[in-house]
PLY file of the C-alpha trace (Angstrom):
ply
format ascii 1.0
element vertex 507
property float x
property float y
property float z
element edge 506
property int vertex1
property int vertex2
end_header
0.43 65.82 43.01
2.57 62.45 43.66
3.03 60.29 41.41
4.36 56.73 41.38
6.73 54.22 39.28
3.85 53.05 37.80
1.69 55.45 36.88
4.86 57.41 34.87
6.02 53.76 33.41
2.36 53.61 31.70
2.19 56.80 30.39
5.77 56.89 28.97
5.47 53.86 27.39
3.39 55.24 24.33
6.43 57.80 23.51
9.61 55.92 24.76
11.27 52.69 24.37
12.89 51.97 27.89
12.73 49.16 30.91
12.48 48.54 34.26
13.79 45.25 35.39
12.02 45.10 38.85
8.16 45.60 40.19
6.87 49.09 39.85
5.76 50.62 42.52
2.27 52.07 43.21
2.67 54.38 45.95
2.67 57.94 45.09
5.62 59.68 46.33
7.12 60.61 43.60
7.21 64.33 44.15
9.18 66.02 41.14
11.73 65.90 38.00
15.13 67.22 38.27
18.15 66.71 35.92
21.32 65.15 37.44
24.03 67.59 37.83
27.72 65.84 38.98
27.79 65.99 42.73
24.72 66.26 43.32
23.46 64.48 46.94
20.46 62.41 45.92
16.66 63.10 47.23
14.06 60.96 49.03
11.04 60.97 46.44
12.81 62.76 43.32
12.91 61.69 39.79
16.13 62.10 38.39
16.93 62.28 34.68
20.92 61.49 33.40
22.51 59.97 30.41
25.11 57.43 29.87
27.75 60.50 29.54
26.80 62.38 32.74
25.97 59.75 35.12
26.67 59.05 38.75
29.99 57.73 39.86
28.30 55.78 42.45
24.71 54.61 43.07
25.07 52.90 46.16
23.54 55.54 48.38
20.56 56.15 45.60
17.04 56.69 47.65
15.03 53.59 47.45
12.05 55.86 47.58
13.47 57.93 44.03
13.47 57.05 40.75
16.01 57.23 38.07
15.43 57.94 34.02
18.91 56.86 33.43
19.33 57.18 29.10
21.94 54.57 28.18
22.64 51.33 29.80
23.49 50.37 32.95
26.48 47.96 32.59
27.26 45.12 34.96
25.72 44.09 37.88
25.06 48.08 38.23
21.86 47.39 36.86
20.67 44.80 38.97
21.13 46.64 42.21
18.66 49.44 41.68
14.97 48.92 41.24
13.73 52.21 40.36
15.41 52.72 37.57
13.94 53.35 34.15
16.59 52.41 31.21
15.90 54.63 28.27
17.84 53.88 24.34
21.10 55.84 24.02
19.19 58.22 21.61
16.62 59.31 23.73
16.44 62.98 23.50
16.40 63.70 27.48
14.34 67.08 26.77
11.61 65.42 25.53
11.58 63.36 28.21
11.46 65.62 30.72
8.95 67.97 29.03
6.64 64.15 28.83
7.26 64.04 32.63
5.94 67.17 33.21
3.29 66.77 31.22
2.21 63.80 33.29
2.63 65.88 36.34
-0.06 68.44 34.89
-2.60 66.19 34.35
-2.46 64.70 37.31
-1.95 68.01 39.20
-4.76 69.76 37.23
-7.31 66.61 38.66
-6.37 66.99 42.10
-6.39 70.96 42.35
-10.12 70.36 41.06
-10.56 67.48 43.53
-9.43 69.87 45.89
-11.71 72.31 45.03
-14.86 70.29 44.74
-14.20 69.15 48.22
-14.61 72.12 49.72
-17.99 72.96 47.73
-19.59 69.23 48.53
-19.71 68.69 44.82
-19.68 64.74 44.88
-21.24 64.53 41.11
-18.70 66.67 39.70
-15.63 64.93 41.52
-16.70 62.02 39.75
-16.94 63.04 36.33
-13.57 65.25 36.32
-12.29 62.06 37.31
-14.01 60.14 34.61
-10.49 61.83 31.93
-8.33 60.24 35.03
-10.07 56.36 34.93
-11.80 56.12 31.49
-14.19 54.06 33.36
-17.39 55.07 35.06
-17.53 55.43 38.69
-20.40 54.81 41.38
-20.75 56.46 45.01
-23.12 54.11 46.91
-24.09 54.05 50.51
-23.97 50.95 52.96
-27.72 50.91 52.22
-26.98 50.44 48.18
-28.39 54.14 47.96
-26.71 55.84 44.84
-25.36 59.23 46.10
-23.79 60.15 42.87
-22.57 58.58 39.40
-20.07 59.37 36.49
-22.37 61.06 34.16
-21.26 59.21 31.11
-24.06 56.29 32.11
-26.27 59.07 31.49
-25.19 59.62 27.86
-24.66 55.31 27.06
-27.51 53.44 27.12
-24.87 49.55 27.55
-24.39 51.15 30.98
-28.00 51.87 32.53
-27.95 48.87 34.14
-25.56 49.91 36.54
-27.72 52.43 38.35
-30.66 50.80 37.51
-33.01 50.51 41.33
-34.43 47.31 40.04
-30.93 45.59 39.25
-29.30 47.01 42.47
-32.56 45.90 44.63
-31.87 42.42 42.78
-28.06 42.67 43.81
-28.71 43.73 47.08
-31.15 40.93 47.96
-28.93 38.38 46.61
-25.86 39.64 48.39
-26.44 41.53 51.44
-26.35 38.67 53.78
-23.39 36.50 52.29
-20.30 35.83 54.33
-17.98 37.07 52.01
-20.17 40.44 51.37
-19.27 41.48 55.36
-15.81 41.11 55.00
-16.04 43.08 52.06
-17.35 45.54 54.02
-14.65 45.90 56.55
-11.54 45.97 53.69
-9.70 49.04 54.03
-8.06 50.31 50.99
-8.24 49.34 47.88
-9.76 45.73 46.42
-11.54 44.36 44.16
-15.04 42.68 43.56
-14.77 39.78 41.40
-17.20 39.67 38.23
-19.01 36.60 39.15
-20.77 38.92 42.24
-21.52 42.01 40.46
-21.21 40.61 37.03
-18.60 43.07 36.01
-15.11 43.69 37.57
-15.50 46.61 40.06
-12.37 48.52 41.77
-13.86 49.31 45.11
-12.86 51.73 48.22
-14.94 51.70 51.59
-15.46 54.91 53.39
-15.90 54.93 56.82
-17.81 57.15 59.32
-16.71 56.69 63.20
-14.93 53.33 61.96
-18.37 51.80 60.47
-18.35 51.08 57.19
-21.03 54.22 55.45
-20.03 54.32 51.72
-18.47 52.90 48.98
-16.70 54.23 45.53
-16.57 51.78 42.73
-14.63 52.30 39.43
-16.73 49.62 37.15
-14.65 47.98 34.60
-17.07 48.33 31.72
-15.43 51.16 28.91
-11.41 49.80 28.87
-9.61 47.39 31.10
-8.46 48.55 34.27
-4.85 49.91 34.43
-2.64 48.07 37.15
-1.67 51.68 39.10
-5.51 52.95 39.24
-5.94 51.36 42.78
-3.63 53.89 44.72
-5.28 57.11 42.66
-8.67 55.84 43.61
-7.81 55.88 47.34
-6.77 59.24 46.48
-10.24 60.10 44.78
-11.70 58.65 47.81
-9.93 60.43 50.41
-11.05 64.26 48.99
-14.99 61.93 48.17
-15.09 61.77 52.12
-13.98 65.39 52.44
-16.61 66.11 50.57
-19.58 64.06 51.88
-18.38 65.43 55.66
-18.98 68.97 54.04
-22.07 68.39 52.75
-23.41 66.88 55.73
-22.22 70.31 57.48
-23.89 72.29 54.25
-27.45 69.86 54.93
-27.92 70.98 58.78
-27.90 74.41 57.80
-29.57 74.43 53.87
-32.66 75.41 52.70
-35.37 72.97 53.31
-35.92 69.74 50.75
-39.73 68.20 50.77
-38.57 65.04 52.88
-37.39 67.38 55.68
-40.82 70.05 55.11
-42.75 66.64 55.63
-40.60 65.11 58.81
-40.64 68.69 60.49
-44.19 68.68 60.36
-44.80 65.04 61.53
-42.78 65.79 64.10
-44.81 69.07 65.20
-42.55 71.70 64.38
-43.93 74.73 62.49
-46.92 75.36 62.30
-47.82 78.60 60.54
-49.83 77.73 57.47
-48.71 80.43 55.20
-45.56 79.65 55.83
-46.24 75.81 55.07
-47.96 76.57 52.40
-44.85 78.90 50.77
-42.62 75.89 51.32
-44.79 73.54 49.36
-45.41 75.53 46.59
-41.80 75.64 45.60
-42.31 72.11 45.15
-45.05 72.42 42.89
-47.19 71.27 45.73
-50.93 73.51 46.18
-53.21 73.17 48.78
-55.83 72.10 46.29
-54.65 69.50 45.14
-55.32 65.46 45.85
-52.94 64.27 48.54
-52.40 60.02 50.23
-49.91 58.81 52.59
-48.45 55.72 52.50
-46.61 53.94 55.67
-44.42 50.98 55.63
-42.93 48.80 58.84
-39.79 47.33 57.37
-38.39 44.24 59.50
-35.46 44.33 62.37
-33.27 42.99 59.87
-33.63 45.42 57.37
-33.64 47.78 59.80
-29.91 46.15 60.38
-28.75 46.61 57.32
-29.88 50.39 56.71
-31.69 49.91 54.07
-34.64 52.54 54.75
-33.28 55.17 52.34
-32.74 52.84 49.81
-36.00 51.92 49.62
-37.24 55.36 49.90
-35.60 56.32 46.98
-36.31 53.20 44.66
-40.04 53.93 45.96
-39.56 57.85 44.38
-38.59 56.25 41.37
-41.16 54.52 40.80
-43.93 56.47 41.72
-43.77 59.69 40.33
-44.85 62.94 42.36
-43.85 60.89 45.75
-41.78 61.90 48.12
-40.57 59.16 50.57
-38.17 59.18 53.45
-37.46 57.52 56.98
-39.66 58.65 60.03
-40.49 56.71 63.31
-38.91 53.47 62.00
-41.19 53.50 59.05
-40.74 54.76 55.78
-43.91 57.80 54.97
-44.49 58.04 51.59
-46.64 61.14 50.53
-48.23 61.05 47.24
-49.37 64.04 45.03
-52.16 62.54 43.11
-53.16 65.47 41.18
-49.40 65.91 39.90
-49.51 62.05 39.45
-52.61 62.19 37.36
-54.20 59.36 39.10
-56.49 57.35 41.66
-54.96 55.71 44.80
-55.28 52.38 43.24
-53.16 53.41 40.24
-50.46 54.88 42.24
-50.58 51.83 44.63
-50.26 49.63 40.95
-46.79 51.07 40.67
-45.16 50.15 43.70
-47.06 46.98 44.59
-45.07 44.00 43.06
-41.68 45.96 44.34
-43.77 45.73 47.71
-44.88 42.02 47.32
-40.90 41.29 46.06
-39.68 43.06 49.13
-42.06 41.74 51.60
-42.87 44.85 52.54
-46.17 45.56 53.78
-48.27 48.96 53.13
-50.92 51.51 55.18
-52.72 53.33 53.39
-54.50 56.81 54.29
-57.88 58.22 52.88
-57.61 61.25 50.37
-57.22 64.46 51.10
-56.13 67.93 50.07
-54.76 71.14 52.01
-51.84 70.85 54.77
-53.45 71.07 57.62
-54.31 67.31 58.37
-51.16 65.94 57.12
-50.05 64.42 60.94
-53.46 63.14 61.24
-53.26 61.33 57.65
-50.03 59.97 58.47
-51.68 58.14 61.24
-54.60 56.80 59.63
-51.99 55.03 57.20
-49.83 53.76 60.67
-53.11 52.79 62.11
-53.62 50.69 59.04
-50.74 49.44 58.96
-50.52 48.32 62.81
-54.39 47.36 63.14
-54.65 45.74 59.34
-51.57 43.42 60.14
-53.45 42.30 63.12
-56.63 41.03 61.41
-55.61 41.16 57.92
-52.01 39.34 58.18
-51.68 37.80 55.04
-52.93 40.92 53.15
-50.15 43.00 50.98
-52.26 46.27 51.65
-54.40 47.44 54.37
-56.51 50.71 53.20
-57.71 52.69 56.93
-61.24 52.69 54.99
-61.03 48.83 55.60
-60.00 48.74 59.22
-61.65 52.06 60.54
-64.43 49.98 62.04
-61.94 47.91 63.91
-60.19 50.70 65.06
-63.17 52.01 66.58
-64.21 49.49 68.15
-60.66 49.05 69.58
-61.15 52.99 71.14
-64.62 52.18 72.62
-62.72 49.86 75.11
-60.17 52.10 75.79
-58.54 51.57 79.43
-61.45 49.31 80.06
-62.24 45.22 80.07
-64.93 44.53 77.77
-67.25 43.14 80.40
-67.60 46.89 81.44
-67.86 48.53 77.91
-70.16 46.01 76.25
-73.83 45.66 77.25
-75.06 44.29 80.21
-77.78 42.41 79.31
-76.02 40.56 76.35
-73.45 38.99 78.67
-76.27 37.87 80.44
-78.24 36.28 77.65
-74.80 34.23 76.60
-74.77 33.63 80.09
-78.37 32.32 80.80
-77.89 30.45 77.41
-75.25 28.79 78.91
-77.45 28.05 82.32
-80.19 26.68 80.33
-78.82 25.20 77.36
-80.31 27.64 75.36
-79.57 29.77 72.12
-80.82 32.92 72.51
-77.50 34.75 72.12
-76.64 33.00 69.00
-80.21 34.26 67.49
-79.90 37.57 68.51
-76.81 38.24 66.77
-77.69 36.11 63.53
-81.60 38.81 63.77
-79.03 42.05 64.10
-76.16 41.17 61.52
-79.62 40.96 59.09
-80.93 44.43 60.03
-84.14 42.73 62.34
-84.94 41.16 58.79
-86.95 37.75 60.39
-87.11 36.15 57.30
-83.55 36.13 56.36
-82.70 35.26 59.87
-85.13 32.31 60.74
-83.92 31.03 57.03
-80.25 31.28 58.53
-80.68 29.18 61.44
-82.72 26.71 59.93
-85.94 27.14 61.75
-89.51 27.93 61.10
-90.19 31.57 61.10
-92.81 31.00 64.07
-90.15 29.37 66.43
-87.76 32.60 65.52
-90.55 34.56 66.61
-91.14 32.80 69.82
-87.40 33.09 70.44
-87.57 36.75 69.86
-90.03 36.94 72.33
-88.27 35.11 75.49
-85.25 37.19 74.52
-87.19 40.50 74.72
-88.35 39.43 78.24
-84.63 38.53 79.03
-83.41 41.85 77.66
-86.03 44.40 78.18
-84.74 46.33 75.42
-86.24 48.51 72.39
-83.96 47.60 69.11
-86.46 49.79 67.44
-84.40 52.65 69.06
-81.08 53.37 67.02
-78.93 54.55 69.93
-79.57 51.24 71.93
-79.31 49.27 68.28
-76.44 50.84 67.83
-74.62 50.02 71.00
-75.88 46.42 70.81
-74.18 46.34 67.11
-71.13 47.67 69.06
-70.72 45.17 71.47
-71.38 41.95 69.04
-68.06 43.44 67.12
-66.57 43.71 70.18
-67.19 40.40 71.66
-66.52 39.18 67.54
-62.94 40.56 68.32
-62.69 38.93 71.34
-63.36 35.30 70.42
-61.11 35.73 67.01
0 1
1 2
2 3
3 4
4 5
5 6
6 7
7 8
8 9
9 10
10 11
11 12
12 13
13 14
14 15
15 16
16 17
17 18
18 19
19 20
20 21
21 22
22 23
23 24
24 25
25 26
26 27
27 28
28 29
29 30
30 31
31 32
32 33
33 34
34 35
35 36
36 37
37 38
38 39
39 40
40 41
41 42
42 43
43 44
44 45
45 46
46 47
47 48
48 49
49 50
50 51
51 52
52 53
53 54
54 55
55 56
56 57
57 58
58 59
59 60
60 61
61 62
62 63
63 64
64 65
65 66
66 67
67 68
68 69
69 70
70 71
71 72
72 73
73 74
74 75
75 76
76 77
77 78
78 79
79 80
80 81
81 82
82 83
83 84
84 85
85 86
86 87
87 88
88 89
89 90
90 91
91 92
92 93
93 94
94 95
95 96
96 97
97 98
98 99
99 100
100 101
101 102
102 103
103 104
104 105
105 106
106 107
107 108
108 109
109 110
110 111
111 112
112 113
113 114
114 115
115 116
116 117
117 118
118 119
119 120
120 121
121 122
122 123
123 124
124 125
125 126
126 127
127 128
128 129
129 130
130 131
131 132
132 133
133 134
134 135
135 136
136 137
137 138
138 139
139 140
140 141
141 142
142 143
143 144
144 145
145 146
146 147
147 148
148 149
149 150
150 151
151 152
152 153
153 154
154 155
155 156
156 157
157 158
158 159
159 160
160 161
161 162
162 163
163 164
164 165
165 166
166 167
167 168
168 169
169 170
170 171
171 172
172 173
173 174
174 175
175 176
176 177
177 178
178 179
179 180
180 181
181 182
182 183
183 184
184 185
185 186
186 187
187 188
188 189
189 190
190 191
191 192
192 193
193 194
194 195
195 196
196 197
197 198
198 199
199 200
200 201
201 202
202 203
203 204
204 205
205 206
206 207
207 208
208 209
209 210
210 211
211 212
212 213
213 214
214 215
215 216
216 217
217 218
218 219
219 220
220 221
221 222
222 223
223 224
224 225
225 226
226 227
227 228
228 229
229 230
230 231
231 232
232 233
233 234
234 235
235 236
236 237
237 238
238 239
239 240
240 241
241 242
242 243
243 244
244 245
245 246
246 247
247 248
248 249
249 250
250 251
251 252
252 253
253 254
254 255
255 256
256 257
257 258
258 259
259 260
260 261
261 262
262 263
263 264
264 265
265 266
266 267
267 268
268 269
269 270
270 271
271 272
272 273
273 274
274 275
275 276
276 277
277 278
278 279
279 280
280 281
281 282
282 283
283 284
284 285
285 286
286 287
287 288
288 289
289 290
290 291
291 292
292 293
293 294
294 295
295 296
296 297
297 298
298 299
299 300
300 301
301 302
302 303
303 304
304 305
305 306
306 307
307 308
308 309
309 310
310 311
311 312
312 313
313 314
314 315
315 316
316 317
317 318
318 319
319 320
320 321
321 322
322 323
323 324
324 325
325 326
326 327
327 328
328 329
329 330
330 331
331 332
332 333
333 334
334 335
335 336
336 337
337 338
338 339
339 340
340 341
341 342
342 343
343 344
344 345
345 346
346 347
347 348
348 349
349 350
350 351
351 352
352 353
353 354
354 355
355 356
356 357
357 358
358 359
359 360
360 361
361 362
362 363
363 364
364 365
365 366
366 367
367 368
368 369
369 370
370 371
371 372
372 373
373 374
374 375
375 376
376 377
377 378
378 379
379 380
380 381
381 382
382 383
383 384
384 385
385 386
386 387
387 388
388 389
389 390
390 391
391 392
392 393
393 394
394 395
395 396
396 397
397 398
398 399
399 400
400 401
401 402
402 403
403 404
404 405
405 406
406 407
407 408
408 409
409 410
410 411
411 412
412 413
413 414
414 415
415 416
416 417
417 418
418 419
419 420
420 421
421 422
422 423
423 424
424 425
425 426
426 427
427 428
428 429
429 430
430 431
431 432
432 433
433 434
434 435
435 436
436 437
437 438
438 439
439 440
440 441
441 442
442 443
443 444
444 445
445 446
446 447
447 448
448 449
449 450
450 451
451 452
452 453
453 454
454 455
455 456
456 457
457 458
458 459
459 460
460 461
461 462
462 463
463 464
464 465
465 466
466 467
467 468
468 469
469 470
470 471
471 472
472 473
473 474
474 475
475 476
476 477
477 478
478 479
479 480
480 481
481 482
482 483
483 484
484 485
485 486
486 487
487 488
488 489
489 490
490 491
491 492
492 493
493 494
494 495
495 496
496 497
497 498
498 499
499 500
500 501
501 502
502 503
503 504
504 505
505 506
């Protein structure tokens, strides 16, 4: 691996009294260590190590990409001329010096060989925490959606630094941030920068990855274990560059892998295979039986959120919270099936999990009726769209909308179909609005206040605030009118029908 001025000027510094009397460089192309024979021609990228005794004659034509470990002093205006030069004491011993250089070259070689490696497997997790020894600071692959791909185990094993992959703190962040100026041209840095503290509260070392030149990920090395180390920002475009590698692989490695629960779910939604015994083999390596107590949930995230990609975000934050759910991106909504006998459960206690994350989000929820087995799965997933879609309609200020609650309306909504509801509705109770209209009467209005109280004429002449004779009299011009049984519960039935319908309507 390549190293640069600065990285070897750090790590020398612990063992050897020297200086360098210009900027160090952090570009690594500092390839290898050699000693300084007499006539040698000099190398672009070397390190070369001489002493006072056995130095150059001239330095003029030195490489301004090399760098010198000169042990001695440079005399004269010798040693202004040069900037990569590293001025050792006279009694330096110049093998231990070069046995330290190597040294540093190991390490360094040792991480990217593994890098290198991991790349090639997909191992993101592992890249990060071999690269933990390289940064002494913890490191976090996100997505452009704030979805954690991976983390530095260490926050695993130190409870100061839970807060850093904490969903609740990142949803926080990511509400408060996602739609500031300055957090878009973040977005489009190339290389290396940094995010101030007074965004993210601690100092973060940041690299965008890109995927067809749109900004897809981001690796952050979090100054929260030892202060960051002035050369760290070209090795962590390094890191970066073999983290890409390695996401591009695993994207290959996904198409092709074994199937997860999220893709069992969409490939069924979406009508693929349908061969129960084989559905029912995939689900059971997920602990999932056919017996077992089964909801879907559905939620409609907004154009804007649908902007800023922040679907599988939520889908994982929502499998975090609810346990025995697994959530994921289909038909612009996110489908959240729920395992309630895993869970341990009702709906409503499962719902109490997610619903002030919901009501934070303003995100709004359909919810299916129970059910168990596979085989109504696409059928359940639209009762909890249907929800959704018809609840939002007539319910709009409502967090929830259960299908139990709407079904009804939904039904009603069928029975017109591709037809007005002049021609689905009744006949005849057009006609009595109408003739109530022609005669300035109220017959309509009574009829509907009689039904709504199951024929009860007590209740209803008490409603309208009239005597229960003139009800009766009513009842009787509006049977004439009519000409219909209610005592029959088809034709009850259908008048019911078209009161909701004509309800609808007016609202």
């Amino acid at each position: 691996m390549k190293l640069s001025n600065a990285i070897l000027a750090h790590k020398l510094k612990s063992n050897f009294s020297f200086q360098c009397r210009k900027n160090l460089s952090h570009a690594l192309k500092l390839e290898q260590v050699l000693f300084y024979c007499e006539g040698d021609d000099f190398l672009e990228n070397k390190i070369y190590l001489c002493t006072w005794e056995h130095k150059p004659e001239h330095f003029s034509d030195f490489p301004e990409q090399s760098l010198l470990l000169y042990i001695g002093e440079l005399y004269g205006s010798a040693a202004g001329k040069y900037a990569n030069v590293f001025e050792f004491e006279a009694d330096t011993n110049p093998w231990q010096l070069f046995n330290a250089v190597q040294r540093i070259f190991d390490h360094f070689d040792q991480w990217e060989q593994k890098l290198s490696q991991l790349a090639v497997d997909g191992n993101v997790q592992e890249m990060l925490d071999v690269s933990f020894r390289i940064f002494h600071n913890p490191l976090i692959l996100n997505s452009a959606d704030y979805f954690i791909i991976a983390y530095s185990s260490i926050i695993d094993t130190r409870p100061e630094l839970s807060e850093l992959v904490d969903p609740d703190t990142i949803f926080v962040y990511k509400k408060e941030y996602k739609e500031d100026d300055e957090s878009q041209d973040y977005k489009k840095k190339t290389g290396a920068f940094f995010l101030p503290g007074y965004i993210t509260e601690t100092r973060n070392l940041c690299v965008n990855l890109f995927e067809h030149e749109k900004y897809a990920y981001r690796l952050a090395l979090v100054e929260e274990l030892v202060r960051f180390s002035s050369y760290e920002d070209a090795l962590l475009e390094l890191l970066a560059e073999y983290i890409q590698t390695a996401l591009s692989k695993q994207l290959y490695v996904q198409t092709d892998m074994g199937y997860r629960l999220d893709r069992i779910l969409s490939e069924i939604l979406a009508g693929g295979n349908t061969d129960h015994g084989v559905i029912r083999q995939w689900f059971s390596e997920f602990g999932w039986r056919p017996e077992h107590l089964y909801f879907c949930i559905t939620l409609k995230l907004a154009a804007l959120d649908l902007e800023h990609m922040t679907m599988r975000f939520i889908s994982g934050h929502i499998e975090k919270l609810l346990p025995y759910a697994c959530a994921f991106p289909y038909e612009n909504y996110i489908a959240i099936f729920v395992n309630l006998s895993r869970f341990g459960g009702d709906v409503e206690e499962a719902l109490g999990k997610i619903v002030y994350f919901l009501r934070d989000s303003f995100l709004k929820a359909g919810i299916s009726n129970e059910f168990t087995g596979f085989s109504d799965l696409i059928s359940h997933y639209r009762q909890s769209v249907i929800a959704l879609e018809v609840g939002n309609q007539k319910f709009p200020y409502k967090w929830v909308h259960r299908f139990d609650d709407i079904a009804l309306d939904y039904l009603l909504e069928q029975c017109r179909g591709e037809l007005p509801k002049q021609l689905v509705c009744a006949r005849k109770i057009l006609n009595l609005r109408q003739y109530d209209e022609k005669h300035n009467t109220d017959y309509f209005h009574t009829l509907h206040v009689y039904v709504k109280n199951h024929l009860n004429a007590v209740q209803t002449a008490k409603l309208l605030f009239i005597h229960r004779s003139t009800f009766l009299y009513r009842m009787e011009k509006i049977k004439e009118l009519l000409r219909m049984d209610l005592d029959d519960y088809d034709m009850l039935l259908y008048v019911m029908i078209t009161f909701k319908i004509m309800e609808a309507e007016e609202i």
